[in-house]
N, CA, C and O atoms as a GROMACS GRO file, in nm:
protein
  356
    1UNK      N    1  -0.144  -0.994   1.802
    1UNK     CA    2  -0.142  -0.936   1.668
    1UNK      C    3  -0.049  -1.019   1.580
    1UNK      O    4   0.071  -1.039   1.596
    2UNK      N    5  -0.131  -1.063   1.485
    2UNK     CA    6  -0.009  -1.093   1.373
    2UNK      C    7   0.106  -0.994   1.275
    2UNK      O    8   0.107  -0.874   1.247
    3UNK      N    9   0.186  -1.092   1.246
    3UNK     CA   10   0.303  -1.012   1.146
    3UNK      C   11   0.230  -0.969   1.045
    3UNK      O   12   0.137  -1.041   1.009
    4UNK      N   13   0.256  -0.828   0.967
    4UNK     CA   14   0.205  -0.736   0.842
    4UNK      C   15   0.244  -0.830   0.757
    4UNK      O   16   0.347  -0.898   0.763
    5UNK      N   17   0.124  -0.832   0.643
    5UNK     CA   18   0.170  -0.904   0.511
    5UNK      C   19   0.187  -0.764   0.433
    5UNK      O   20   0.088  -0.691   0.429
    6UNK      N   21   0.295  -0.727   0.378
    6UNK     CA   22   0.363  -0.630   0.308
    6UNK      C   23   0.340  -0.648   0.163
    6UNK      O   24   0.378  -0.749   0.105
    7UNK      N   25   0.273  -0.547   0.101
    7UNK     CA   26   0.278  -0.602  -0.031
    7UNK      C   27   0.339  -0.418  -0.094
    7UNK      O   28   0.328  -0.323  -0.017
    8UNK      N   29   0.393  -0.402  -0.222
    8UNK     CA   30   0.421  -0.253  -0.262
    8UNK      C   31   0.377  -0.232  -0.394
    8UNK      O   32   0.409  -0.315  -0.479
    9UNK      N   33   0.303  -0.128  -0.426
    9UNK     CA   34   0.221  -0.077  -0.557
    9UNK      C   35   0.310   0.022  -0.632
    9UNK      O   36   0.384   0.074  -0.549
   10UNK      N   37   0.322   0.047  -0.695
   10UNK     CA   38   0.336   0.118  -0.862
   10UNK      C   39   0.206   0.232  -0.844
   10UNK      O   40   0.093   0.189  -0.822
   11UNK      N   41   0.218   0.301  -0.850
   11UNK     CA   42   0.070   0.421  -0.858
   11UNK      C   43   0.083   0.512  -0.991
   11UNK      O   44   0.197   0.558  -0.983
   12UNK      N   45   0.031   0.555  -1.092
   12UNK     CA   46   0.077   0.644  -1.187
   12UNK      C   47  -0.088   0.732  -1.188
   12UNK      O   48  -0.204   0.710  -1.152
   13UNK      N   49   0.005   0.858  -1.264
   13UNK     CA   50  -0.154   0.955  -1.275
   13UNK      C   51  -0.120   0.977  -1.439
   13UNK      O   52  -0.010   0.957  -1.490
   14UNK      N   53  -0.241   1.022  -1.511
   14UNK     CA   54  -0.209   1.029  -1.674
   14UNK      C   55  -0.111   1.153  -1.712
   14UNK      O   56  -0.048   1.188  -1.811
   15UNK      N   57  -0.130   1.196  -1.593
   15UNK     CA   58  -0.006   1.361  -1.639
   15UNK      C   59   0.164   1.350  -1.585
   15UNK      O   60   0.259   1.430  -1.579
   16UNK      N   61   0.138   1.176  -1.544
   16UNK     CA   62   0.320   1.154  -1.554
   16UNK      C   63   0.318   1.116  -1.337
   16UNK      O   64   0.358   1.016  -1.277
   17UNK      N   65   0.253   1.250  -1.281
   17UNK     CA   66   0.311   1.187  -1.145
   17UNK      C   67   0.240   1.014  -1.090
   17UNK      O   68   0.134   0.957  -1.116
   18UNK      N   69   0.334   0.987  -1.023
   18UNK     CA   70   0.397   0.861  -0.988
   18UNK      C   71   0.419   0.805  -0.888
   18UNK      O   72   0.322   0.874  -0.854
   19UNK      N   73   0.463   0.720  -0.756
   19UNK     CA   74   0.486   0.684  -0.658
   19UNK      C   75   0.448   0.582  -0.616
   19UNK      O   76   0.342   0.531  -0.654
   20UNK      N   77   0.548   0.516  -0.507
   20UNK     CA   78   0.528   0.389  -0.476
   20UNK      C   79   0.474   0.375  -0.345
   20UNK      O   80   0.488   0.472  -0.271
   21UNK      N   81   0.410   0.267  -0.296
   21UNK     CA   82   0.314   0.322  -0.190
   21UNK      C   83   0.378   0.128  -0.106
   21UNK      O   84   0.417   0.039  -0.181
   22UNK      N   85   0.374   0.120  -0.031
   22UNK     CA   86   0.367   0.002   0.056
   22UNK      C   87   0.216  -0.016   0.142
   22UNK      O   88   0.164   0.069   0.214
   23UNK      N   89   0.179  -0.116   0.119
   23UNK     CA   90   0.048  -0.144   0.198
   23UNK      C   91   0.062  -0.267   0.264
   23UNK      O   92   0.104  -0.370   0.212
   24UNK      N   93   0.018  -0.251   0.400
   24UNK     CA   94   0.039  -0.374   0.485
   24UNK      C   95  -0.099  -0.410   0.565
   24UNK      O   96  -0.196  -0.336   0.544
   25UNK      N   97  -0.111  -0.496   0.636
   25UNK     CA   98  -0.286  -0.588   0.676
   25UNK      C   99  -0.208  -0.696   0.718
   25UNK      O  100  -0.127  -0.775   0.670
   26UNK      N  101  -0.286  -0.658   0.871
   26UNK     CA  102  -0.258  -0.718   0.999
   26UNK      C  103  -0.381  -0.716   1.053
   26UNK      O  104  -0.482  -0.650   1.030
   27UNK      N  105  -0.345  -0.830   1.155
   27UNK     CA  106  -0.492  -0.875   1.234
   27UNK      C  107  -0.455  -0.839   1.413
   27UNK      O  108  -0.381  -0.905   1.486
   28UNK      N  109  -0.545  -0.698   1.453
   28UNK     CA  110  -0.510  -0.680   1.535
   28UNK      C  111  -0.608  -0.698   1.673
   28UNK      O  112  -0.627  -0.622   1.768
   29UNK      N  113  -0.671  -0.859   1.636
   29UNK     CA  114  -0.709  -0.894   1.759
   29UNK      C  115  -0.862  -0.895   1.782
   29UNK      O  116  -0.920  -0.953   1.873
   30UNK      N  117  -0.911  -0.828   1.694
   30UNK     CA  118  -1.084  -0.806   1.656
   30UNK      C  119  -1.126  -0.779   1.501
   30UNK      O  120  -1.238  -0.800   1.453
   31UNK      N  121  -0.998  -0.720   1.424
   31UNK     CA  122  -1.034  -0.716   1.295
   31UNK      C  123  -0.927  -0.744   1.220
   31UNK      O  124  -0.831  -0.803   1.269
   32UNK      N  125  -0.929  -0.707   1.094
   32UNK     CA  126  -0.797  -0.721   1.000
   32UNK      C  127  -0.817  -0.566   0.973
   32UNK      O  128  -0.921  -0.510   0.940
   33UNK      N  129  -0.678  -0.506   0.999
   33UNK     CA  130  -0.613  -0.353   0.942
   33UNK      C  131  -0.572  -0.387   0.863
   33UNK      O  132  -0.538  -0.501   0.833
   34UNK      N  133  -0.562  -0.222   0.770
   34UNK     CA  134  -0.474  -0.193   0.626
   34UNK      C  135  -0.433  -0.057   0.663
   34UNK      O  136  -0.506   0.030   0.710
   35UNK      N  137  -0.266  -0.046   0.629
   35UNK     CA  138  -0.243   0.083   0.645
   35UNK      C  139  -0.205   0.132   0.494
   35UNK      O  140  -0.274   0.074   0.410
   36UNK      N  141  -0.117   0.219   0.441
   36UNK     CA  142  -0.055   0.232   0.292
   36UNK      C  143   0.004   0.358   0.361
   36UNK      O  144  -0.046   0.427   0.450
   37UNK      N  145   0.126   0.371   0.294
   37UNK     CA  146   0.193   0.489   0.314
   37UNK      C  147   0.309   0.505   0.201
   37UNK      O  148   0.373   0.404   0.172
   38UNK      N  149   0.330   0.594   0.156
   38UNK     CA  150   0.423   0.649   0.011
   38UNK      C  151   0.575   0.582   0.082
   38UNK      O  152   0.618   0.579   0.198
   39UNK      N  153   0.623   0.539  -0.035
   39UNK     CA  154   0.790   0.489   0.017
   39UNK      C  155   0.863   0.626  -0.026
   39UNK      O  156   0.808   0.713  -0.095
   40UNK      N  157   1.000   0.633   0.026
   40UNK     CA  158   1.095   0.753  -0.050
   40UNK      C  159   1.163   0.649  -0.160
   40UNK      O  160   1.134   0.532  -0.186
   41UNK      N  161   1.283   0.750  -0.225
   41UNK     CA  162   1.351   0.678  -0.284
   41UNK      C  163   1.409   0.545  -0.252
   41UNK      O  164   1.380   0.447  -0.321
   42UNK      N  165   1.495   0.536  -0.144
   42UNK     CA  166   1.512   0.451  -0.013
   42UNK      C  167   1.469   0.344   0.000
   42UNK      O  168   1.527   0.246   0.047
   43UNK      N  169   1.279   0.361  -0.070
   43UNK     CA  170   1.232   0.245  -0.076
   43UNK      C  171   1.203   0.219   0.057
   43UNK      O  172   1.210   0.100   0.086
   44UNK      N  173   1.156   0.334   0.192
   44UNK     CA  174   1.144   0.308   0.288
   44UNK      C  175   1.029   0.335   0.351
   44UNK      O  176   1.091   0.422   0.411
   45UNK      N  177   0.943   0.342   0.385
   45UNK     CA  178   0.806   0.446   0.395
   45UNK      C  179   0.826   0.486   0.450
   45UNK      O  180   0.917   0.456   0.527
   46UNK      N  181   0.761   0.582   0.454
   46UNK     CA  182   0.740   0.739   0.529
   46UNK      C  183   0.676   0.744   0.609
   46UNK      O  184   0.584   0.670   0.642
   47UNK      N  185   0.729   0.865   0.671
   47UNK     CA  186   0.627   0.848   0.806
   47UNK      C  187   0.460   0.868   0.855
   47UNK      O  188   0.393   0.836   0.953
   48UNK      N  189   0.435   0.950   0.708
   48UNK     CA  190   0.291   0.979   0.728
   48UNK      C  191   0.188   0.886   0.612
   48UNK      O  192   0.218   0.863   0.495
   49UNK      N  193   0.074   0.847   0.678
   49UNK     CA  194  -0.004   0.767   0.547
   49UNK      C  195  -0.046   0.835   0.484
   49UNK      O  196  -0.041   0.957   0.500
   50UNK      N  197  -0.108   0.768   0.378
   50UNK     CA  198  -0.167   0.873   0.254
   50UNK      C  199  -0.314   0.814   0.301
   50UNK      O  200  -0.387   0.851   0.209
   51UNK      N  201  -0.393   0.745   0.392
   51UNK     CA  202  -0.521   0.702   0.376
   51UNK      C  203  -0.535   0.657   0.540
   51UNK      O  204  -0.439   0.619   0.606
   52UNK      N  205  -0.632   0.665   0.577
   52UNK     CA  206  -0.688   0.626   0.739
   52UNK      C  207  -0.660   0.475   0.735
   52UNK      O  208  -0.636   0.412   0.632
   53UNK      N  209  -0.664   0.442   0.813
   53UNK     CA  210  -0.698   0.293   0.847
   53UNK      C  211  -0.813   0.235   0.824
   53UNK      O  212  -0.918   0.281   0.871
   54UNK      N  213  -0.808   0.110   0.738
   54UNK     CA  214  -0.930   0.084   0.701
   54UNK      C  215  -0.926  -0.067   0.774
   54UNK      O  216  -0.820  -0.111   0.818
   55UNK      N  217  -1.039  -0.133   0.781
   55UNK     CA  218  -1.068  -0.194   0.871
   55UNK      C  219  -1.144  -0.341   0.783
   55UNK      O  220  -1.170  -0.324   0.664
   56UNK      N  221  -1.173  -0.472   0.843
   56UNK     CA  222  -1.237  -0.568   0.727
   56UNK      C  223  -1.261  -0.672   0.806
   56UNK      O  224  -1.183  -0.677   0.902
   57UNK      N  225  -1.355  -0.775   0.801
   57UNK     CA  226  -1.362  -0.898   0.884
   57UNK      C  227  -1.260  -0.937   0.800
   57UNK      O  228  -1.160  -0.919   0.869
   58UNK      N  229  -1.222  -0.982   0.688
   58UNK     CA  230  -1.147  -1.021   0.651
   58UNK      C  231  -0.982  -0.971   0.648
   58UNK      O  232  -0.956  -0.872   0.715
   59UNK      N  233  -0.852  -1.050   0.557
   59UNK     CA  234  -0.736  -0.992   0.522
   59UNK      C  235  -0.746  -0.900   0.428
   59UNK      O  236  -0.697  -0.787   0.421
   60UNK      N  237  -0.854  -0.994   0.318
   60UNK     CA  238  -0.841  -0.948   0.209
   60UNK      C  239  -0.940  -0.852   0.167
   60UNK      O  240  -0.914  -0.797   0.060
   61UNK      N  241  -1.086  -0.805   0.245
   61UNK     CA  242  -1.152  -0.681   0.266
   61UNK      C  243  -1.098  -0.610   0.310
   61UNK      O  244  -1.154  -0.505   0.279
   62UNK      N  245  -0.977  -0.579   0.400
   62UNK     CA  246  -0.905  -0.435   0.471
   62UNK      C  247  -0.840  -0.430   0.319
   62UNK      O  248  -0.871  -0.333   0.250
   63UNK      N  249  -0.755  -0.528   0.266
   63UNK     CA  250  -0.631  -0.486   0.160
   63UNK      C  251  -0.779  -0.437   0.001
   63UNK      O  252  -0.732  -0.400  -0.106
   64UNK      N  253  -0.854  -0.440   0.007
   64UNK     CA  254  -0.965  -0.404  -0.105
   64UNK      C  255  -1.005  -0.251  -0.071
   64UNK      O  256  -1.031  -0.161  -0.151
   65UNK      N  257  -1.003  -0.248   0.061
   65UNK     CA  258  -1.078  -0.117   0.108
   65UNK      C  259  -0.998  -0.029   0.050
   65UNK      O  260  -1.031   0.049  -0.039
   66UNK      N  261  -0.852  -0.045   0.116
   66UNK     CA  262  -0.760   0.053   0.067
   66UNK      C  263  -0.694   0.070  -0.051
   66UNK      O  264  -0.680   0.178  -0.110
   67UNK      N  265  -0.646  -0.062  -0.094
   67UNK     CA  266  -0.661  -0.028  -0.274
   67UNK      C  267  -0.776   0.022  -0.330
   67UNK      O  268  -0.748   0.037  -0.449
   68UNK      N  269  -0.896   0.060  -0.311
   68UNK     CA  270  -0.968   0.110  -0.342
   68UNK      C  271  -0.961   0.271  -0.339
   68UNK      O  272  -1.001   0.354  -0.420
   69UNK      N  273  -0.897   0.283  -0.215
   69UNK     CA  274  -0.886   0.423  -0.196
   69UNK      C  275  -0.767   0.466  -0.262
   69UNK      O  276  -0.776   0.577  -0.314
   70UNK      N  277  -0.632   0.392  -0.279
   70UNK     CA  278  -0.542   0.420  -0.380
   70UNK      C  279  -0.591   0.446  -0.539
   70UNK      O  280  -0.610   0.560  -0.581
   71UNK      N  281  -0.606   0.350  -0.605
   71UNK     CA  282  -0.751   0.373  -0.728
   71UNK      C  283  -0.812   0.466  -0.708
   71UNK      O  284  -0.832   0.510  -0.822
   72UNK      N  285  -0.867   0.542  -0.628
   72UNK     CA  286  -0.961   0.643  -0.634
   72UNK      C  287  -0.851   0.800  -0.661
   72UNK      O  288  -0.872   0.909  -0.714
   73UNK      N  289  -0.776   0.761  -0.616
   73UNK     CA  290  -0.643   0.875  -0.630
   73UNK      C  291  -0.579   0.851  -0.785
   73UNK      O  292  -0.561   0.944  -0.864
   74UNK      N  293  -0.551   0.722  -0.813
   74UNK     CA  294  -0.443   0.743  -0.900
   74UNK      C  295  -0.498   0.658  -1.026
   74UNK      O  296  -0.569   0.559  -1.010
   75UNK      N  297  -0.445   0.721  -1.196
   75UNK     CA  298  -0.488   0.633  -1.283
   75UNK      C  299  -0.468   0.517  -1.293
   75UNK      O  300  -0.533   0.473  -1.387
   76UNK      N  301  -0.414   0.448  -1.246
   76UNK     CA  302  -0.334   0.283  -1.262
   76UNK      C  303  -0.259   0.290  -1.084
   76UNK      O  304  -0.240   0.383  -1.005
   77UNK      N  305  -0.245   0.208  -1.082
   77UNK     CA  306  -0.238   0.116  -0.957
   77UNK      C  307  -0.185  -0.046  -0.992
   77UNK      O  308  -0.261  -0.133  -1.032
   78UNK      N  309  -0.057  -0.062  -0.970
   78UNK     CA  310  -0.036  -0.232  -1.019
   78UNK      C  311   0.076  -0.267  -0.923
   78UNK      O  312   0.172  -0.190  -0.923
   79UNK      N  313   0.078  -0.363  -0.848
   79UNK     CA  314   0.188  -0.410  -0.813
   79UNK      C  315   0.299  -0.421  -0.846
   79UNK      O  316   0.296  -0.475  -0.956
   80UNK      N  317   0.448  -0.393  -0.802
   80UNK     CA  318   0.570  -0.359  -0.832
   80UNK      C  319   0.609  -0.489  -0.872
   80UNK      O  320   0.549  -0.590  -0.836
   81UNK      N  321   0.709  -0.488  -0.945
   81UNK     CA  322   0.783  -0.615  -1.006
   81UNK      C  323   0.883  -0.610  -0.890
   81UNK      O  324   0.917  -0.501  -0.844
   82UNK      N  325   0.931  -0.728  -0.842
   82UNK     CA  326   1.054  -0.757  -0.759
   82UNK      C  327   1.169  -0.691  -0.742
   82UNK      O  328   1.226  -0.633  -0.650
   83UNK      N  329   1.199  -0.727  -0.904
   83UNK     CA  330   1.315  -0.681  -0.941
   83UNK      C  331   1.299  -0.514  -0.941
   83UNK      O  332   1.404  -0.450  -0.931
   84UNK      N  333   1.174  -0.443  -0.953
   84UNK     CA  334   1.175  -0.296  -0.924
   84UNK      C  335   1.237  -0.254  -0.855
   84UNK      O  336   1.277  -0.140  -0.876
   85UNK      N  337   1.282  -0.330  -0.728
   85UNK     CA  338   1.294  -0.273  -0.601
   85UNK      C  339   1.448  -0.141  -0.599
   85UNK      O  340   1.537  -0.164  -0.681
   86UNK      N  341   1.459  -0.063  -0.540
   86UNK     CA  342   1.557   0.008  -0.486
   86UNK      C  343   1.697  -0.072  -0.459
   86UNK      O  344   1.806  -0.067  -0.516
   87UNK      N  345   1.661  -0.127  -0.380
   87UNK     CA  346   1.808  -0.259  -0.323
   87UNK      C  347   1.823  -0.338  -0.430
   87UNK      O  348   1.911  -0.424  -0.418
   88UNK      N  349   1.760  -0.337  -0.538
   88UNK     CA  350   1.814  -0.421  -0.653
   88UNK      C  351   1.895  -0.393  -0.810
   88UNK      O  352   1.939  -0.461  -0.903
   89UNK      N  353   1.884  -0.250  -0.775
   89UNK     CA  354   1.903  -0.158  -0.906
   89UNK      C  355   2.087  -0.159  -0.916
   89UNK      O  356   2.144  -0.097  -1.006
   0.00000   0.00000   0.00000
């Protein structure tokens, strides 16, 4: 299995709620996984996902599947700025 490529989203809904989600896609040997799971403040994820495991011949079909399913939840969806981060504030 390869190392998770980690990437973290920004999620907003039009009535204000909000949250940051970490999504990672790994290749575990027959396919490429995507998991996503809500961070806390902490900036740490949590222990439970917000979405199944989605699955892709590709890296970048698992990381589509599931941003897709994030998008389907939330009005906007954008990748976090760096400097967003928790440990940087």
């Amino acid at each position: 299995m390869t190392s998770p490529s980690r990437e973290i989203f920004l999620a907003r809904k039009g009535r204000g709620e909000q949250g940051r989600f970490v999504l990672e896609v790994f290749h575990d040997g027959e396919r490429w996984t995507s998991t996503l799971a809500r961070m806390n403040d902490a900036g740490e994820a949590q222990a439970a996902t917000i979405a199944p495991r989605f699955y892709g011949l590709t890296a970048e079909q698992a990381r589509r599947r599931m941003l897709t399913a994030l998008e389907n939840e939330f009005d906007e969806v954008v990748p976090a700025d760096p400097g967003d981060a928790p440990s940087s504030r």
